[in-house]
TIVEXFI-110105 format. One record per residue (C-alpha): residue number from 1; residue in one letter; z, x, y negated. Coordinates in nm, 4 decimals. Example, Ala and Ser with C-alpha at 12.3 -4.5 7.8 and 13.67 -1.06 7.14 Angstrom:
residues 2
(atom 1,"A",(0.7800,1.2300,0.4500))
(atom 2,"S",(0.7140,1.3670,0.1060))
//
This chain:
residues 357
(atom 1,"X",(-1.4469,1.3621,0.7533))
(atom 2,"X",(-1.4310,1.5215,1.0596))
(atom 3,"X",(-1.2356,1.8530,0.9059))
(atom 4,"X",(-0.9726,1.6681,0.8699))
(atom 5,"X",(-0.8857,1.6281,1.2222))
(atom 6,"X",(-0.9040,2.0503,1.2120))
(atom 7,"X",(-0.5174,2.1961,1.2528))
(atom 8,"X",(-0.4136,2.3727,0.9998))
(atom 9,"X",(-0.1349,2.6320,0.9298))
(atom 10,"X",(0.1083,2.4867,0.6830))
(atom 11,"X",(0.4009,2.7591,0.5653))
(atom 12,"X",(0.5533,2.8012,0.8947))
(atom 13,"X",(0.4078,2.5518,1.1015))
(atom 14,"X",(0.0461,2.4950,1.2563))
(atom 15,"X",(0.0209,2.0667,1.1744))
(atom 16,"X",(-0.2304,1.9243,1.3764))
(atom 17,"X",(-0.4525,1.7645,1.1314))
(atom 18,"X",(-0.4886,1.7822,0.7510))
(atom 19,"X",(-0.3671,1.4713,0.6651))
(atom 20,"X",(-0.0366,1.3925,0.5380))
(atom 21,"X",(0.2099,1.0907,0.4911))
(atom 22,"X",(0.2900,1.0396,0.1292))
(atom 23,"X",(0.6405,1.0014,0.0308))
(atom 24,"X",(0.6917,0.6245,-0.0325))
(atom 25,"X",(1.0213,0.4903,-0.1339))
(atom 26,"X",(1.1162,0.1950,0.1101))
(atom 27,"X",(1.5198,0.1156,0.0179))
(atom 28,"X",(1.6269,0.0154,0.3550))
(atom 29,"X",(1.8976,0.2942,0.3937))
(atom 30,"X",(2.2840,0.2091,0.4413))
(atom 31,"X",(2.4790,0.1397,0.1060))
(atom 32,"X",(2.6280,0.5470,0.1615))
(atom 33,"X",(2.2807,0.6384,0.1184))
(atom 34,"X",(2.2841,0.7100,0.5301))
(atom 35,"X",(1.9123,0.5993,0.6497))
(atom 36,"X",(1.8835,0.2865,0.7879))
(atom 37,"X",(1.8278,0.2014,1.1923))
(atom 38,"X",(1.5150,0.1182,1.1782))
(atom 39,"X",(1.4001,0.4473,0.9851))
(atom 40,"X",(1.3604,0.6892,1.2770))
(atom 41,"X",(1.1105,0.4412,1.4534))
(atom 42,"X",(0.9233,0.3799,1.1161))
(atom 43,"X",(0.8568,0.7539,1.1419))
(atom 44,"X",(0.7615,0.8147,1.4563))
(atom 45,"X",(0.5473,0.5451,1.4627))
(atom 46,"X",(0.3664,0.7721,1.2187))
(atom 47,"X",(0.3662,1.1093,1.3482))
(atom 48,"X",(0.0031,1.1269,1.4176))
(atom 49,"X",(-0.0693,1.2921,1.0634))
(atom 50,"X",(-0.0403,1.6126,1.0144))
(atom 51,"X",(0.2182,1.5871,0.8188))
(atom 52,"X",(0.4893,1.3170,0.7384))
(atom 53,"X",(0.7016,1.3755,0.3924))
(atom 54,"X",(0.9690,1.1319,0.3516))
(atom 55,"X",(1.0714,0.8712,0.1062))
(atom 56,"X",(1.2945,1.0217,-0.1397))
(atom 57,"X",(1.5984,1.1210,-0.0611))
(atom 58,"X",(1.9021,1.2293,-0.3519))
(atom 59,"X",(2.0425,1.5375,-0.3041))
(atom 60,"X",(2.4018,1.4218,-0.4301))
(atom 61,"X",(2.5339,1.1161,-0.6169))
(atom 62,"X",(2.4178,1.1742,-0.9486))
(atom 63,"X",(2.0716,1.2126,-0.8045))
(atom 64,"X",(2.0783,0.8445,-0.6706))
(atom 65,"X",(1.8614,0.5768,-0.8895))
(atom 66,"X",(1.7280,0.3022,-0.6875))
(atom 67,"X",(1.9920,0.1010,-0.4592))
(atom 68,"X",(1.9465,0.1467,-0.0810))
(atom 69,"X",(1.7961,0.4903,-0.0970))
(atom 70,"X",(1.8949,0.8094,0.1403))
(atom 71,"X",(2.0827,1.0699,0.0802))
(atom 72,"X",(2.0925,1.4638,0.2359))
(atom 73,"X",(2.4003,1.5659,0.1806))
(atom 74,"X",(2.7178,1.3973,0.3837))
(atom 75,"X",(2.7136,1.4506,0.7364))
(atom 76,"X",(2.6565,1.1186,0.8251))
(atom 77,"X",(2.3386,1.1545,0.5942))
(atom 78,"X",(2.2884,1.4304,0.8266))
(atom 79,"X",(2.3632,1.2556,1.1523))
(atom 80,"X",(2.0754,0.9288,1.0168))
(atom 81,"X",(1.8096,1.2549,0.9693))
(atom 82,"X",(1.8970,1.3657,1.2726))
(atom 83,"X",(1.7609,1.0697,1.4769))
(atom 84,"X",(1.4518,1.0189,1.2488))
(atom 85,"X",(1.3902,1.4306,1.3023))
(atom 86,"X",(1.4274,1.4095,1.6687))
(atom 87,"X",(1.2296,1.1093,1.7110))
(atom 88,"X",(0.9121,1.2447,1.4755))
(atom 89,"X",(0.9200,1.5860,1.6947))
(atom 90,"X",(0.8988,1.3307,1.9834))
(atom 91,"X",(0.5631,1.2218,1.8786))
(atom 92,"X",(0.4078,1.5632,1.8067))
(atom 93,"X",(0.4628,1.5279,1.4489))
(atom 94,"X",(0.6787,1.7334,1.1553))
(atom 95,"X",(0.8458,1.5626,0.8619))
(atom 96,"X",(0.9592,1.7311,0.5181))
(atom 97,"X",(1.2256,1.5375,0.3406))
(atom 98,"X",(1.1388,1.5137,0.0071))
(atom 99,"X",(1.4825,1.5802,-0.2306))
(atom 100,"X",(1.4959,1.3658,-0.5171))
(atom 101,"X",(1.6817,1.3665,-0.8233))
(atom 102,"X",(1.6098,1.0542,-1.0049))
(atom 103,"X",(1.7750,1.1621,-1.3270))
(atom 104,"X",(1.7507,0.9238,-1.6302))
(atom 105,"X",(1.6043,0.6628,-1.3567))
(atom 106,"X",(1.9162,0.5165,-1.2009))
(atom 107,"X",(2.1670,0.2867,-1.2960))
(atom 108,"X",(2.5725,0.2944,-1.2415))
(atom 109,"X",(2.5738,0.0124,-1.0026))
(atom 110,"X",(2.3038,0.1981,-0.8061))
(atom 111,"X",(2.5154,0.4893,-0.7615))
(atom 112,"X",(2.8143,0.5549,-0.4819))
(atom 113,"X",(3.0290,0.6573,-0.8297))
(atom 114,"X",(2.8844,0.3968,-1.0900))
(atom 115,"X",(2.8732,0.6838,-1.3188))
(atom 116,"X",(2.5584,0.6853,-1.6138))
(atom 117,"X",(2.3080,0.8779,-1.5112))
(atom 118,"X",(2.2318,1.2348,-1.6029))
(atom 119,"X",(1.9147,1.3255,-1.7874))
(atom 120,"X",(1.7963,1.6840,-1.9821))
(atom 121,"X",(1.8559,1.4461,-2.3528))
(atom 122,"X",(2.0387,1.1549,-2.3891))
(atom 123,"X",(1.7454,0.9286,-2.4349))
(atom 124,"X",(1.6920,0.6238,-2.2519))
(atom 125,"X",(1.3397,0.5166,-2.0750))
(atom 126,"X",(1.3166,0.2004,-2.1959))
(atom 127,"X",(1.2163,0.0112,-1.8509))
(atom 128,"X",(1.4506,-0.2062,-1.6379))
(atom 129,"X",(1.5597,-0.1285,-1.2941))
(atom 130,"X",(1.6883,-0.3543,-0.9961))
(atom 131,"X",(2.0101,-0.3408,-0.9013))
(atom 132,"X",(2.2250,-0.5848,-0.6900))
(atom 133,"X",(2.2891,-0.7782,-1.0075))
(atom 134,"X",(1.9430,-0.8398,-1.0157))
(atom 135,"X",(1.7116,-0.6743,-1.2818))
(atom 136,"X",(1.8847,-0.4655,-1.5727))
(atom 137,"X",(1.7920,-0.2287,-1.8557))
(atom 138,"X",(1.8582,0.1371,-1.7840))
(atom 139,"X",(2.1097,0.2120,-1.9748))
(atom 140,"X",(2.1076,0.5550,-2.2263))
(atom 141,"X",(2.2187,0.8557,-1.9920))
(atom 142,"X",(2.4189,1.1061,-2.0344))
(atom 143,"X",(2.2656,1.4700,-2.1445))
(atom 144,"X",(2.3592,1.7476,-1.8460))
(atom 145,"X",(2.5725,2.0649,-2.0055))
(atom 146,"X",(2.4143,2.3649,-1.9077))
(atom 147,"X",(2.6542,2.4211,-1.6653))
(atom 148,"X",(2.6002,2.1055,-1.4978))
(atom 149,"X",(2.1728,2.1678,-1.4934))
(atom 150,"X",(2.2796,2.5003,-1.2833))
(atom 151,"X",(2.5432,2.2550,-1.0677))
(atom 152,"X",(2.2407,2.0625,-1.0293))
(atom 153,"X",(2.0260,2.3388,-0.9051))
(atom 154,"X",(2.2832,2.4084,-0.6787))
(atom 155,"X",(2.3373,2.0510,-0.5489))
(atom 156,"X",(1.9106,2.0768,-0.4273))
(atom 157,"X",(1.9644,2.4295,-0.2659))
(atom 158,"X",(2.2821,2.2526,-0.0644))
(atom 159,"X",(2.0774,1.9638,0.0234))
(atom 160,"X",(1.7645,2.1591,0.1713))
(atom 161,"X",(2.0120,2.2903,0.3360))
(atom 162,"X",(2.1907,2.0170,0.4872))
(atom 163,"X",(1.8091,1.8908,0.5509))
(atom 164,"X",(1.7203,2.1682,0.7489))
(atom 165,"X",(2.0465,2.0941,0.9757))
(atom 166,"X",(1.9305,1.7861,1.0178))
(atom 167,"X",(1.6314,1.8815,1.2151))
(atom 168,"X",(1.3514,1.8138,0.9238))
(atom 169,"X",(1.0883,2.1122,0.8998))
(atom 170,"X",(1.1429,2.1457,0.5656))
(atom 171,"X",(1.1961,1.9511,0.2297))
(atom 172,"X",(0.9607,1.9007,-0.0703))
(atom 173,"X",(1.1170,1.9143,-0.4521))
(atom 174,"X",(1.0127,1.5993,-0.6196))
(atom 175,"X",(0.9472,1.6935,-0.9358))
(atom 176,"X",(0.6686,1.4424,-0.9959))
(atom 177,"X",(0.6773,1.0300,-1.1002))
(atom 178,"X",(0.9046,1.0622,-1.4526))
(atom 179,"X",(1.2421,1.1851,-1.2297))
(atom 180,"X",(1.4719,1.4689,-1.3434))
(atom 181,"X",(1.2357,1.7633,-1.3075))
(atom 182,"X",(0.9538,1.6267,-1.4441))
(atom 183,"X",(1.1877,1.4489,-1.7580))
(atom 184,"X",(1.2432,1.8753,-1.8770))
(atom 185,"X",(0.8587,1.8835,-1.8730))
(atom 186,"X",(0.8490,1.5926,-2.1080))
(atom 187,"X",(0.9622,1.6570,-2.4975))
(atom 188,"X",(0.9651,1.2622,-2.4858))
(atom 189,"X",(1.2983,1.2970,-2.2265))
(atom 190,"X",(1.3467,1.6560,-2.3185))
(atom 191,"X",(1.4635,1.7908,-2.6916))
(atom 192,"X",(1.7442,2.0640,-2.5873))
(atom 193,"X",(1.8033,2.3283,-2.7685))
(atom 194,"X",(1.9410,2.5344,-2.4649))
(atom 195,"X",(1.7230,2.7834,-2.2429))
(atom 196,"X",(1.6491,2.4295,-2.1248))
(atom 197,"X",(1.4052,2.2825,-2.3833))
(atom 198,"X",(1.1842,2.3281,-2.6347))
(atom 199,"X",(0.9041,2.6199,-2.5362))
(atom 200,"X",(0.6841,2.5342,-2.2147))
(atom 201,"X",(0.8923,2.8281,-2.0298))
(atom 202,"X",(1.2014,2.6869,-2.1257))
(atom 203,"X",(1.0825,2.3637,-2.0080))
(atom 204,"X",(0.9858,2.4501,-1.6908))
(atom 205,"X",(1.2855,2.6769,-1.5935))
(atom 206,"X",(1.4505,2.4011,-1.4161))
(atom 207,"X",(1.1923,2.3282,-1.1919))
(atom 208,"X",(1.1331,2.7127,-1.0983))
(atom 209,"X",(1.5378,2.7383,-1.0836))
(atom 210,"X",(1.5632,2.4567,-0.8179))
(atom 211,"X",(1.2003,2.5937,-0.6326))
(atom 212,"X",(1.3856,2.9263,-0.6184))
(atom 213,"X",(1.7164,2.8367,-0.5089))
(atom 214,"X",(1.5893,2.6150,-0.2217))
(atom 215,"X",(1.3154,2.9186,-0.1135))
(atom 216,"X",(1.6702,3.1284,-0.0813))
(atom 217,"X",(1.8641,2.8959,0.0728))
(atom 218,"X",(1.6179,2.7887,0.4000))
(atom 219,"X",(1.2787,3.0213,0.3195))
(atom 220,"X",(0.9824,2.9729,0.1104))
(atom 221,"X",(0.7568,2.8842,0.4088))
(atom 222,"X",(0.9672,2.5610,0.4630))
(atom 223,"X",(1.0059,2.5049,0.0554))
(atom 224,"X",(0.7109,2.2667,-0.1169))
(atom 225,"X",(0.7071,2.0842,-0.4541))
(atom 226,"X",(0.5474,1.7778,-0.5234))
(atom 227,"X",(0.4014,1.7311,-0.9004))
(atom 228,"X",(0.1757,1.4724,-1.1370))
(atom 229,"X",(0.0434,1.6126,-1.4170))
(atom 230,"X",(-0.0059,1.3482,-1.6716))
(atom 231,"X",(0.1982,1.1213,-1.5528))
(atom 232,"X",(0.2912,0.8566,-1.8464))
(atom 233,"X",(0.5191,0.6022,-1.7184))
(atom 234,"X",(0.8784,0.5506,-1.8089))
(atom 235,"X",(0.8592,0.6701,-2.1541))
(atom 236,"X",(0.7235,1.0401,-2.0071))
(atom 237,"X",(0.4973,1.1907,-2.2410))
(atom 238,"X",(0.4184,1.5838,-2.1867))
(atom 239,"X",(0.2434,1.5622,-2.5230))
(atom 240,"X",(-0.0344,1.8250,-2.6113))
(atom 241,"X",(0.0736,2.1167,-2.4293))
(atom 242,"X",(0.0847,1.9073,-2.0745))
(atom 243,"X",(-0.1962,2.0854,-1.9795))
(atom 244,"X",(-0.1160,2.4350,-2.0281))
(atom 245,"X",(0.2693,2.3627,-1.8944))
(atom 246,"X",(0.1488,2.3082,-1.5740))
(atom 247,"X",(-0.1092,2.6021,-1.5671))
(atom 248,"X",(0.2065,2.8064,-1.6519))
(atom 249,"X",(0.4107,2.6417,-1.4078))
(atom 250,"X",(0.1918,2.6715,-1.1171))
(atom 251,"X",(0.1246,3.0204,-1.1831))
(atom 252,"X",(0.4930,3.0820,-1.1671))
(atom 253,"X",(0.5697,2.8961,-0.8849))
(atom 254,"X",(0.2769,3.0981,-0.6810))
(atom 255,"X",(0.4614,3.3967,-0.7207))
(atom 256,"X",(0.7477,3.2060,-0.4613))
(atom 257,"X",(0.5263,3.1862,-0.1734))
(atom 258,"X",(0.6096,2.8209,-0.1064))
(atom 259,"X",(0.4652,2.6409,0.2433))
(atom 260,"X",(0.2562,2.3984,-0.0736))
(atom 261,"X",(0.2178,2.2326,-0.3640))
(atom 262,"X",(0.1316,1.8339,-0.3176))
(atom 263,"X",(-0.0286,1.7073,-0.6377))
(atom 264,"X",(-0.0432,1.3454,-0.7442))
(atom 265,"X",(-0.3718,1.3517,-0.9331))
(atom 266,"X",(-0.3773,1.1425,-1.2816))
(atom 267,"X",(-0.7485,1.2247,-1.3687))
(atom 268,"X",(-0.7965,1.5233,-1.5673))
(atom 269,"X",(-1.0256,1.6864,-1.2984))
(atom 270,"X",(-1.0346,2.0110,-1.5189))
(atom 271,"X",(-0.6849,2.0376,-1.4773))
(atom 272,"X",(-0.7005,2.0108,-1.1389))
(atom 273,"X",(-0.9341,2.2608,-1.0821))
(atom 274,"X",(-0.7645,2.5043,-1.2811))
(atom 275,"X",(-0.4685,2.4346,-1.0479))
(atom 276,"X",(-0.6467,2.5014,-0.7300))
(atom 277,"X",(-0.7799,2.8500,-0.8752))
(atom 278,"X",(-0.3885,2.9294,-0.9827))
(atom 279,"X",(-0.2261,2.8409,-0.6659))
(atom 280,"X",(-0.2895,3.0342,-0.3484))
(atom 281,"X",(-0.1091,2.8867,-0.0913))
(atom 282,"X",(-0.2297,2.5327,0.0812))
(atom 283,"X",(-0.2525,2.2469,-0.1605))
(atom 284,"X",(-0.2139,1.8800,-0.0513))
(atom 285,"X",(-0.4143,1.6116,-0.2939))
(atom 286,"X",(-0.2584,1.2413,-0.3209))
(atom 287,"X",(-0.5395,1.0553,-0.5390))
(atom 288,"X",(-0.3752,0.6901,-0.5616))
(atom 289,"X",(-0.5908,0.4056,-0.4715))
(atom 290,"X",(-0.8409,0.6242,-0.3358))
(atom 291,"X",(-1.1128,0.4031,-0.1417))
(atom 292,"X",(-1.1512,0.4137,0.2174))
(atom 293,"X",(-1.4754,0.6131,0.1749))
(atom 294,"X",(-1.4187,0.8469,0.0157))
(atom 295,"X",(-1.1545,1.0001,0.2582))
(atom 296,"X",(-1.1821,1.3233,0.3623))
(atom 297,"X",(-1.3921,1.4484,0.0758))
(atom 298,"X",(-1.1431,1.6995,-0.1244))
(atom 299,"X",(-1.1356,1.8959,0.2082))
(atom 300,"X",(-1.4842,1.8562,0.2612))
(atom 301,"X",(-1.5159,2.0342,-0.0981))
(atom 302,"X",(-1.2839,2.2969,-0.0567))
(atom 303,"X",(-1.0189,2.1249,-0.3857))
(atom 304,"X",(-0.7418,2.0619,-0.0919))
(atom 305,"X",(-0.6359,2.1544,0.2191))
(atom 306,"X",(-0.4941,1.8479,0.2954))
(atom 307,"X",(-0.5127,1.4908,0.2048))
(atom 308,"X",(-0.2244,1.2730,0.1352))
(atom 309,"X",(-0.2243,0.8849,0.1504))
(atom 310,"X",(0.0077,0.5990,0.1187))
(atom 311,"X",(-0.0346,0.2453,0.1517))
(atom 312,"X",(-0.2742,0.2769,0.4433))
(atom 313,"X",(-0.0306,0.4806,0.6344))
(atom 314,"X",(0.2329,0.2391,0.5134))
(atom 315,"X",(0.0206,-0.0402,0.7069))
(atom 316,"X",(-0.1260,0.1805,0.9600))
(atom 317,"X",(0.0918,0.3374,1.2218))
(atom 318,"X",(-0.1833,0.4227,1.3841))
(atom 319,"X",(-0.3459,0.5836,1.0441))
(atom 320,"X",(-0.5847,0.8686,1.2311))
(atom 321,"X",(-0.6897,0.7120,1.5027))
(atom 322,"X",(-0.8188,0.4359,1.3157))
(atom 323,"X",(-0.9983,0.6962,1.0912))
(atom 324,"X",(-1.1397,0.8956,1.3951))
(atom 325,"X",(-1.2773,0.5343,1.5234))
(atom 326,"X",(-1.4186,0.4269,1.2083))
(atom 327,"X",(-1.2127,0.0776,1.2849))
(atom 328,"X",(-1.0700,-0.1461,1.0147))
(atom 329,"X",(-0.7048,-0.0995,0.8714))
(atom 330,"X",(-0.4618,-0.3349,0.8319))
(atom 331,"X",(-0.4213,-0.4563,0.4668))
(atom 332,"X",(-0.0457,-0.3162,0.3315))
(atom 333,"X",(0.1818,-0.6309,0.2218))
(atom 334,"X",(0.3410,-0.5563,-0.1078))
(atom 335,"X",(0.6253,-0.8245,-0.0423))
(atom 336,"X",(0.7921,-0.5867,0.2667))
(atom 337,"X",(0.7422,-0.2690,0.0171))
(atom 338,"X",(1.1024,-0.2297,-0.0821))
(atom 339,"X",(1.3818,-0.3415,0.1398))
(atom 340,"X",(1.4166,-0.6018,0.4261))
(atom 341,"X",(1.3863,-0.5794,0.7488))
(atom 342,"X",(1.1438,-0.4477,1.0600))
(atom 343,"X",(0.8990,-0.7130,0.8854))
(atom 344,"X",(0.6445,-0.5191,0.6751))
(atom 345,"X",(0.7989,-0.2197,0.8088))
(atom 346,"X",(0.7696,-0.1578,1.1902))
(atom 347,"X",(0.6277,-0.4570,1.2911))
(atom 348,"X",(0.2356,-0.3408,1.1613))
(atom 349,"X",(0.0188,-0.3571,1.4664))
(atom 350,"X",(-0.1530,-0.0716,1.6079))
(atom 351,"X",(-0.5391,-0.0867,1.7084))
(atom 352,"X",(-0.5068,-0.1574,2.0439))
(atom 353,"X",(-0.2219,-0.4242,1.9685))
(atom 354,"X",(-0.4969,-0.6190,1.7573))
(atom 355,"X",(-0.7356,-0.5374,2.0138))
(atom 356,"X",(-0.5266,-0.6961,2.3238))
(atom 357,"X",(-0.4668,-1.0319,2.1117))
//
């Protein structure tokens, strides 16, 4: 375990550990998508890994599915970042904001304009959502015009921009999790008939589109993508050719020169290791559920650089030093996982908290 606590240079920046904050959706941000107040000390109070990449964050109204999530790209979105940016730096630390297009995933009254969501195909995903009528079916979206998918490209090069005035370090594309990039991988979300669908390269010419745009707009070395190969839920099925999409995709998107590529593992371990061989830049690993043991061991093997975690950084402001001590974590409360207030949220106690009780 100890490499983890090595620094390690990260696109432009030298982080000083290898382990990372995984982006966790909290909806506790302002109904205009500005982040909430008690955001920028929920951050800092986890700026002791290496990294910190946000919840996710739309990059303009369509991209909105979830009610009470934060936007990048209104200045007072800007002005919420600000604080949360200023007060991670405080603490040593650097934060990404991930940008995330929800896509099919969103409902009208989730969104500032109530409008359907957008999606590659109009095909629903046959889930329900939560909305502040309570729980509703997602409704069928609407099917983006080609125009509009290059709108939308341009919408995620404007908000890595706006993210970067903000103060953040740099932004990650969420194109993992069934959400608007990863629905063009899918032909389950996906049957255009545009440059848009139907071959794997077709496919997967969003996702480079919007990787490229933002890598123009505020530099590679402060550009990252997030994916999950395999990922089934929300009526996402990548069908046969999953596999060999994302060989081709991360091939192509090592040509950019990005800071990294964070993968959410599903399982297929041949996959992954094909991956690692493909990409040459620093790759984060997010292995969900992953047991307290057996931190620390992708580095240890050489499959990442860096190790991403969740829940126990959810629960445990204190997440490294509780690792370097060997001491027990606090237990995450699933109840204070999506919206409220400081309860479940800042309130988690740090080591030496429990240890003065």
């Amino acid at each position: 375990m100890s490499k983890l606590f090595d620094s390690v240079r990260v696109g432009r920046y030298t982080l000083q550990n290898r382990l990372v904050m995984a982006p966790m959706t909290r909806s506790r941000a302002q109904f205009d998508g500005t982040p909430g107040a008690l955001a920028a000390r929920y951050y800092a109070q986890r700026a002791g890994v290496g990294l910190i990449v946000s919840e996710g964050t739309q990059p303009s109204d369509d991209g909105q599915g979830y009610l009470t999530t934060p936007g990048i790209y209104t200045d007072a979105h800007v002005a919420g970042w600000q604080k949360i940016a200023d007060a991670v730096h405080a603490r040593g630390g650097h934060i990404f904001i991930q940008l995330m297009h929800a896509g099919r995933m969103s409902h009208p009254d989730n969104t500032p304009h109530h409008r359907m969501g957008v999606a590659p195909s109009a095909i629903a995903p046959g889930t329900g959502m939560f909305t502040a009528k309570g729980m509703q079916d997602i409704p069928v979206p609407r099917a983006l015009t080609t125009e509009e998918v290059h709108q939308t490209v341009a919408d995620f090069a404007f908000a890595a921009r706006r993210a970067v005035e903000a103060g953040a370090d740099g932004v990650e594309i969420h194109g993992a999790n069934a959400y608007l990039i990863q629905q063009f991988f899918a032909p389950s979300a996906n049957t255009r008939t545009d440059e848009y669908g139907g071959s794997i390269e077709n496919r997967v010419r969003f996702a480079i589109e919007v990787a490229t745009a933002i890598a123009d707009e505020i530099g590679a070395d402060r550009t990252a993508i997030r994916l999950s190969p395999g990922t089934t839920m929300w009526g996402i099925d990548e069908g046969e050719e999953g596999p060999q999409l994302y060989r081709h995709l991360v091939a192509e998107l090592d040509k950019l020169g990005l800071a990294y590529l964070h993968v959410m593992h599903q399982g297929n371990e041949p996959l992954l290791a094909d991956l690692r061989k493909l990409w040459r830049g620093k790759l984060i690993l997010n292995r969900p559920g992953r047991p307290r043991e057996q931190v620390g061991a992708d580095v240890a093997s050489g499959m990442a650089d860096l190790e991403a975690y969740g829940s126990m950084v959810l629960a445990n402001p204190d997440f490294v030093e509780r690792l370097k001590a060997n001491a027990v974590m606090n237990e995450p409360h699933r109840e204070g996982f999506f919206g409220g207030t400081e309860k479940f949220y800042t309130d988690y106690p740090t080591l030496s908290e429990v240890q003065a009780v």
